[in-house]
C-alpha positions as CSV (number, residue, x, y, z in Angstrom):
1,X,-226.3,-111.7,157.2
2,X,-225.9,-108.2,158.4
3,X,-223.5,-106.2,156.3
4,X,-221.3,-102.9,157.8
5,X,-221.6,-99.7,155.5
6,X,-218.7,-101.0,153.3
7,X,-220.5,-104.0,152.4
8,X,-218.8,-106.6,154.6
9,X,-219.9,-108.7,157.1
10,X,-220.0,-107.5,160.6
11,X,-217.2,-108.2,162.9
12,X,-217.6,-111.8,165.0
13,X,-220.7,-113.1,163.3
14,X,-220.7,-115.8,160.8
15,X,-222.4,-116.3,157.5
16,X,-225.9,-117.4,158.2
17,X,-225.7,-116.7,161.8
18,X,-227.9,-114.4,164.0
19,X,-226.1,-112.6,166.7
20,X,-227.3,-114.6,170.4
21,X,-228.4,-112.0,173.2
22,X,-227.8,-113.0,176.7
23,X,-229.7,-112.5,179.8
24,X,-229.0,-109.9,182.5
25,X,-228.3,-113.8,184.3
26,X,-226.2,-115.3,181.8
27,X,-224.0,-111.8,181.8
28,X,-223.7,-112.0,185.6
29,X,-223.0,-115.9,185.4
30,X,-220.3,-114.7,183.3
31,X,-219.2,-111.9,185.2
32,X,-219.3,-114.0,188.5
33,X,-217.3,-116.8,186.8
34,X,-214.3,-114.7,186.2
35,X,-214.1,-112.8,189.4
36,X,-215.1,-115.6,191.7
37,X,-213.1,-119.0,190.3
38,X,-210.5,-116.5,188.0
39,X,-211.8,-118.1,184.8
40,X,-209.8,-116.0,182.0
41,X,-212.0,-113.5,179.9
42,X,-210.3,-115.7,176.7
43,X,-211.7,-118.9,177.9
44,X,-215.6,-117.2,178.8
45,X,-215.6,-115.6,175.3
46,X,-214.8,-119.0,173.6
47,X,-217.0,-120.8,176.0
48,X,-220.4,-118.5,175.6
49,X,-219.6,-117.1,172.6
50,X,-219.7,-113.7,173.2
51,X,-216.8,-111.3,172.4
52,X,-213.7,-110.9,175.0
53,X,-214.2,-106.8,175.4
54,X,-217.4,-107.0,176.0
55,X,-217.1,-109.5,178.7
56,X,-214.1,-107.0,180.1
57,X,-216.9,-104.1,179.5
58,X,-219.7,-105.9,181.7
59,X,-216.6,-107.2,184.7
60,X,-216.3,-102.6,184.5
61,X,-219.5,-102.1,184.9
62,X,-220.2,-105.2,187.6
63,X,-217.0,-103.3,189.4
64,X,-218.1,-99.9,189.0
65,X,-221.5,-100.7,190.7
66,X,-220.3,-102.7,193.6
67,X,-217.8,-99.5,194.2
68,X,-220.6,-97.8,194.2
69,X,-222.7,-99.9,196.4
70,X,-219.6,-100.1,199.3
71,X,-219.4,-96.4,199.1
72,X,-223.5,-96.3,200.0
73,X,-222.7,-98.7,202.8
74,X,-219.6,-97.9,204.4
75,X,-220.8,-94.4,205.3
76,X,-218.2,-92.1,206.2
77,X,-215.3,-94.8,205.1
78,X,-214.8,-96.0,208.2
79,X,-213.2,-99.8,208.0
80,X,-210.6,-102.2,206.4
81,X,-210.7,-101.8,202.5
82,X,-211.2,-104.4,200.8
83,X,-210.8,-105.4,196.9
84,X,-213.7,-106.8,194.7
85,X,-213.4,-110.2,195.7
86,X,-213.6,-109.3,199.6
87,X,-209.9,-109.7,200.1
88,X,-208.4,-106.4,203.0
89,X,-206.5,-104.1,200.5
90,X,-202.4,-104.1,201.9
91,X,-201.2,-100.9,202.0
């Protein structure tokens, strides 16, 4: 059992139980889950076990890169916006 510096146990693990590491997949399984079929962040932590702000930390960073990725491919800008999901931006 892994203990913080004032002797209690570390947030979100139980007694006896090692913390579970997921796969680069499993993350974007997750990831893809919410942002694709708008499965809440509450439901995906319960359901895989791993903690809601890190799930909203990994959607960021999944959001961050394909921002990144349009602004590579788009060039100069020119074209419809459109959100994360592929849907045109209204103005």
């Amino acid at each position: 059992m892994k203990k913080s510096p004032a002797g209690k146990q570390a947030p979100g693990v139980e007694s006896g139980e090692a913390r579970r590491r997921l796969s680069a997949q499993e993350k974007t399984r997750i990831v893809r889950q919410h942002l694709r079929d708008g499965v809440v962040v509450a439901g995906l932590a319960e359901k895989t076990g791993a903690a809601a702000g890190l799930i909203h930390t990994w959607i960021k960073l999944a959001l961050e890169r394909l921002d990144l990725d349009d602004r590579r491919t788009q060039g100069s800008g020119s074209g419809p916006a459109t959100s994360p999901r592929g849907r045109p931006l209204v103005a």
